[in-house]
C-alpha positions in Angstrom: 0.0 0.0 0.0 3.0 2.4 1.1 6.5 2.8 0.5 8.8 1.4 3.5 12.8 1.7 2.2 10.6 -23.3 0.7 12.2 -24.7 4.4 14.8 -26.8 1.9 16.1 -24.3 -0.1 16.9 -21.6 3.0 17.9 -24.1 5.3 20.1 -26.3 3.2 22.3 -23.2 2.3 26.0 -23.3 3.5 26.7 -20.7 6.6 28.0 -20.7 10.1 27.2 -18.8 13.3 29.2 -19.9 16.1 26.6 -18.7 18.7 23.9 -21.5 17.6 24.3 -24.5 19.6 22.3 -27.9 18.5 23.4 -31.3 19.0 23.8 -34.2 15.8 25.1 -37.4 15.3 25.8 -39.1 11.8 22.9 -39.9 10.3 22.7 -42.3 7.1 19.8 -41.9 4.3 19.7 -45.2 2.3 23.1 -46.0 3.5 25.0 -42.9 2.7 26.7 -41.0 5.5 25.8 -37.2 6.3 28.4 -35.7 8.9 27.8 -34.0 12.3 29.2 -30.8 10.4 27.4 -30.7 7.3 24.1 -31.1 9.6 25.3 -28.0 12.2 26.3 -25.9 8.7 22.5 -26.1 8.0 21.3 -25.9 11.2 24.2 -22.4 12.0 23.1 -20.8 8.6 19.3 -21.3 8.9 19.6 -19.3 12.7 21.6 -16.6 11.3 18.7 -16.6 8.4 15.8 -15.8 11.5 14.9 -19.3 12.6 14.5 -20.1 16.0 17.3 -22.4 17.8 15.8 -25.6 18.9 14.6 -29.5 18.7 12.0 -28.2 16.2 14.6 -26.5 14.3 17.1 -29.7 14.3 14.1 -32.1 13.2 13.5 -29.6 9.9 17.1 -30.1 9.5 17.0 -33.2 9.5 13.9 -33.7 6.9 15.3 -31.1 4.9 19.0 -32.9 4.7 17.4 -36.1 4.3 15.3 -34.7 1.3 17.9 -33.0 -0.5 20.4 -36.6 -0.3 17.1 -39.0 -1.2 16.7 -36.2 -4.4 20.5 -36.5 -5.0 20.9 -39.9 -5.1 18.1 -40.1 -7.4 19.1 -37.8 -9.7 22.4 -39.9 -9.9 20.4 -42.7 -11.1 19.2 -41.1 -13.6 22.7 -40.0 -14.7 21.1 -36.1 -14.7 25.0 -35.1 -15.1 25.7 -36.3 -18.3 22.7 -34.2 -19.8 23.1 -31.4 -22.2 20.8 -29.4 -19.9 22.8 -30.0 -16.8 26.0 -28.9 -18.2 24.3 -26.1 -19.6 22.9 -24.8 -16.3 26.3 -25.7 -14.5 28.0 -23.3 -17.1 25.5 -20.8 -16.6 25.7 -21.0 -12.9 29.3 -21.5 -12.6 29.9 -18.1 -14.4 27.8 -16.0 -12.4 29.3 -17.3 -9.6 32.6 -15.9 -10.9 30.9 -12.3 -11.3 29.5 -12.5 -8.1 33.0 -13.6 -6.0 34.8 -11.0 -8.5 32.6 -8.0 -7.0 32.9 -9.1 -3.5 36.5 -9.3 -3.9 36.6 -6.1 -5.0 34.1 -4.9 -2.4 37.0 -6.5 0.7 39.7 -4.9 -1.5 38.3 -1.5 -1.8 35.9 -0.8 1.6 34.2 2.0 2.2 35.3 4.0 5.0 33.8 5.3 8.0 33.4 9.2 6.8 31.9 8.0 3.9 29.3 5.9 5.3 28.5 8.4 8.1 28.1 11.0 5.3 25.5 8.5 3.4 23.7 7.6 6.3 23.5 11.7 7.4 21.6 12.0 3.9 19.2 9.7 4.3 18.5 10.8 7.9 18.2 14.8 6.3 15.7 12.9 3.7 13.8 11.6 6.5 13.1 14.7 7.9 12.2 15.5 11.2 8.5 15.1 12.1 6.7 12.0 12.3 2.8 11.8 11.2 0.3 9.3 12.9 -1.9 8.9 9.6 -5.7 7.3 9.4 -7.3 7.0 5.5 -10.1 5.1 4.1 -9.7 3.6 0.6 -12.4 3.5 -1.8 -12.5 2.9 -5.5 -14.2 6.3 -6.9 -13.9 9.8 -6.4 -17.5 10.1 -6.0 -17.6 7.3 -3.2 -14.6 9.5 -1.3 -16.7 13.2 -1.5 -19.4 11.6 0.0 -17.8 10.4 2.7 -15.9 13.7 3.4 -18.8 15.5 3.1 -20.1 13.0 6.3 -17.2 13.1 8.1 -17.9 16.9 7.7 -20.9 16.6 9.6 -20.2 14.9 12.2 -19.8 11.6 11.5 -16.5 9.6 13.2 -14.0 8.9 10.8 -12.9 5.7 12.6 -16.3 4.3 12.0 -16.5 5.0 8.1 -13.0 3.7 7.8 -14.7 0.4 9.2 -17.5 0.6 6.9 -16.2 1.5 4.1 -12.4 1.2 3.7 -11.2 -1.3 1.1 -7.5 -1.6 2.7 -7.9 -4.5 4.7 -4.3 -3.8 6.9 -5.9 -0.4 8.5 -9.6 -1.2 8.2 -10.1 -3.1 11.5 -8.3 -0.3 13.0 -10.5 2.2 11.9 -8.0 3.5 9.0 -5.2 4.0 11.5 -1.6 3.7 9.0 0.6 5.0 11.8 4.1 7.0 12.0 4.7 7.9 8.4 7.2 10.6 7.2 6.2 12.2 3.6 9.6 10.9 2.5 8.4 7.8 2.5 5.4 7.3 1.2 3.9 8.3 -2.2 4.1 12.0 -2.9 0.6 13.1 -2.9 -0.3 11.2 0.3 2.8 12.5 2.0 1.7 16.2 1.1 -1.6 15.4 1.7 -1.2 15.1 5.7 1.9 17.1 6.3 -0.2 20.1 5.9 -2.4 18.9 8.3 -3.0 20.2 11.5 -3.5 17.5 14.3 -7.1 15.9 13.9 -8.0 17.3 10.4 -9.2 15.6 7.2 -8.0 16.7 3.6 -11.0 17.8 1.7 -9.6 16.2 -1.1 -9.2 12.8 -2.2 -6.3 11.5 -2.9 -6.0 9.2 -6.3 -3.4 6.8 -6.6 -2.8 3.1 -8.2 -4.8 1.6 -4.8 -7.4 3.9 -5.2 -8.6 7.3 -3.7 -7.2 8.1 -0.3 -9.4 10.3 2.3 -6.6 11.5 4.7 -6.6 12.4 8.4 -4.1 13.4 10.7 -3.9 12.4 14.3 -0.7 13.3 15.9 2.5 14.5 14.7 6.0 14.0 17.0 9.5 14.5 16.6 11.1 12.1 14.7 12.3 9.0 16.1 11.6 5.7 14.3 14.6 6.1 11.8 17.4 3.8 13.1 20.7 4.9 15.4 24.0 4.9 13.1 25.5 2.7 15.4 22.6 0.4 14.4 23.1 0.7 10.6 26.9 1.0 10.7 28.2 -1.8 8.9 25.3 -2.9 7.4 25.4 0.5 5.2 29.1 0.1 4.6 28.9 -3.1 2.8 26.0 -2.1 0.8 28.1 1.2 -0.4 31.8 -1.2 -0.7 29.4 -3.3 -2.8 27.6 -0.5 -4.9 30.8 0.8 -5.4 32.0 -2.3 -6.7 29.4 -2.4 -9.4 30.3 0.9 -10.5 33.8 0.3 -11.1 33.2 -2.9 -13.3 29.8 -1.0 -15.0 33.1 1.4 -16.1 35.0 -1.5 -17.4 32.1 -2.4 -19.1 31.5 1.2 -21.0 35.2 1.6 -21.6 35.2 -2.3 -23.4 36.3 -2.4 -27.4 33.1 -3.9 -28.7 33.9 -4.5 -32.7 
């Protein structure tokens, strides 16, 4: 609605976080061996990917391991490796794998520094701005449908209750239309200037149209900023993503600059 900046396939991916603790023993699957490591590689990686540590999470382990080897050994059967398709894919995938290591090299070899992250993260807090908006809106489908309603609203009638009535958003409906902090930054422009020129507990008297439908705007509150995150929060997060945006910008260079004939 607004702008905010399967199991076996997460869990089976390679990672490590030392802080996970789950026991394993070698386990077999139609004879063939699976080591205490590779199961605590799954089990480390799906953790640091959100799951919850636990026996529930070492059982899905478990399943999923024991699916991925039963799948394996079938697909060795059937001698999927010597097929044009498979070689294919294996070339395809083997050479964006190169591109990928060969921009996160880079990205170690060439990090972005302290000052600069600061000075990206200060931008984004300036964009932010400084004043958070508790929003309410009802969605409807027409223009004429949203008059009305301001016209009722105008007249008395509790905007919390239309929003229940008649609002077609069904994450703010139940709530009687209630959005919640938003910055104008962040949302769609015409919404965000709708109720920053609000004062606290007034209605735009004009719909706003978007790709949802048209908006009917009120504002509730408005506070001093304090939902956007601490730097010390965002640190190193923001410094790989710039160490790897530069990286693509150097080799999007080499890609201009190559002799194409």
């Amino acid at each position: 609605m607004f702008k905010r900046t399967l199991l076996t396939g997460a869990v089976l991916s390679l990672g490590f976080v030392a802080a996970a603790q789950a026991e394993f023993k070698v386990m077999t699957v139609n004879g063939e061996k699976v080591s205490v490591q590779r199961q605590e590689e799954v089990y480390n990686n799906a953790v640091k990917a959100g799951a919850k540590a636990g026996p529930q999470l070492e059982d899905q382990v478990r399943r999923a391991i024991t699916e991925e080897t039963v799948l394996l050994q079938e697909a060795a059967k059937a001698r999927i490796e010597r097929t044009k398709e498979y070689r294919t894919a294996i070339d395809r995938a083997g050479k964006q794998l190169k591109v990928q290591l060969l921009v996160s090299e880079y990205a170690k070899k060439n990090p972005v520094s302290d000052k600069e992250a600061r000075a990206a993260y200060d931008k984004a807090r300036a964009a932010y701005g400084d004043t958070e908006y508790q929003v309410r809106h009802i969605l409807v489908k027409t223009q004429d449908e949203a008059t009305k309603l301001i016209e009722r609203i105008n007249k008395g009638e509790k905007f919390e209750n239309l929003a229940k009535q008649y609002s077609i958003d069904p994450q703010s409906r139940d709530q009687g239309g209630l959005v919640g902090w938003l910055v104008p930054s962040n949302v769609d422009q015409a919404f965000g200037n709708a109720f920053k020129v609000l004062s606290a507990g007034s209605v735009a008297q004009a719909p706003i149209l978007n790709q949802y439908g048209y908006h009917i705007v009120k504002l509730d509150a408005k506070r001093k900023a304090e939902n956007f995150p601490t730097w010390e929060s965002q640190k190193q997060s923001l410094k790989d993503q710039l160490s790897e945006l530069k990286a693509k910008n150097h080799f999007a260079e080499l890609v201009k600059k190559a002799k194409v004939n």
